[in-house]
N, C-alpha and C positions, 0 to 999 in steps of 0.2 A: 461147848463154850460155857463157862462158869457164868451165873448172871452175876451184873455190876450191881455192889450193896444197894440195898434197898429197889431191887429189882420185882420183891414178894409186896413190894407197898404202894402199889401202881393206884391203888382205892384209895390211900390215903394222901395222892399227890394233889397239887395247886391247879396241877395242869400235866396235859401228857405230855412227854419225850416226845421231839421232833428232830430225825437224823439228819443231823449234815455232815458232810467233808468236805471241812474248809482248813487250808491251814492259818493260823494264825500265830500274833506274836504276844508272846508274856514274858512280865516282868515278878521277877519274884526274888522279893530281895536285892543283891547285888548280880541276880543271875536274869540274865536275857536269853530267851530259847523260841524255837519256832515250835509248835505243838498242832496234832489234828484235833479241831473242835468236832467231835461226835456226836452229840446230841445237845440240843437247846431247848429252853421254855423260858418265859418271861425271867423266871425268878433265879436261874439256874444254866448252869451247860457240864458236861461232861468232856473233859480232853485227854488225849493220850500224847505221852511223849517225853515226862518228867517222871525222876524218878518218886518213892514212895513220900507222899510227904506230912507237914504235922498239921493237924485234925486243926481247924480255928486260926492259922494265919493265914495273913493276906497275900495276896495276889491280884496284880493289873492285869488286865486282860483285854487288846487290842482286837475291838473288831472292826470290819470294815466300814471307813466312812465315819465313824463313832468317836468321840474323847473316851481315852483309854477305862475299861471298868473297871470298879474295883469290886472284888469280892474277897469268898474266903472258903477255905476246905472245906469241906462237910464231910469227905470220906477221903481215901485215899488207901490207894493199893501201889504195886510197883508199873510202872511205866499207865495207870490209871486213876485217872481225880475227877471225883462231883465236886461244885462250885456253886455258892451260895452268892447271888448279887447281892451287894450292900442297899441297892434298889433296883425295885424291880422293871426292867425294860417299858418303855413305851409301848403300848399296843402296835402303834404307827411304825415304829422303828422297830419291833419284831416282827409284823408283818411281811416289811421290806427285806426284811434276812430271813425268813423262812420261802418268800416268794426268790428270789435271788438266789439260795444257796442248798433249800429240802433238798434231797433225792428222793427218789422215789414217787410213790402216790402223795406224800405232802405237799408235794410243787405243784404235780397239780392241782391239789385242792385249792390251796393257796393261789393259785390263777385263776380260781372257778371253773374249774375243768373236772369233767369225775375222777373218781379214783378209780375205775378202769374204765381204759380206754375204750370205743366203740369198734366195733369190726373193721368199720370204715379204715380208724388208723392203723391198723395192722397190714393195711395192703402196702 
């Protein structure tokens, strides 16, 4: 699997990538589409689902519970785009979608649960 631009610049990030699958709806332009949001951070999210699109326009971006956000490309490849928020998420309201929607060890964490589980849950 190819990494997504700016994949080599994890040291130079605000914050790490936290995976989710969620789908969601955006607004880009005159086009309305439903897309998977892949990865999130305060400042940011990753979606797949549109095609290649232009570096610095905007796009609404519907998430749950939320007034619609708005941001804007930062990268873009074909059927994948990094998204720059025009501001950066609430702590509180990130929180609540990374507790609600991580996969993985992030949900846990985000619940105060370790990131691996104890033997116990394995039975």
């Amino acid at each position: 699997m190819p990494p997504t631009p700016g994949a080599n610049s994890a040291e130079a990030r605000r914050f790490p990538r936290i995976g989710v699958e969620l789908p969601v709806r955006v607004k880009h332009g005159l086009v309305r589409a439903t897309v998977m949001l892949k990865d999130l951070t305060p400042y940011g999210a990753r979606i797949e689902g549109l095609e290649k699109q232009r570096i610095g326009e905007p796009i609404m971006l519907m998430l749950p519970g939320l007034k619609p956000k708005l941001a804007f490309i930062a990268w873009s490849e074909p059927m994948t785009s990094g998204l720059e928020f025009d501001h950066p998420l609430h702590e509180d309201v990130f929180a609540t979608l990374i507790s609600d929607f991580a996969v993985g060890h992030h949900r846990r964490m985000a619940l105060g649960r370790p990131a691996k589980p104890s033997i116990r849950d394995a039975a």
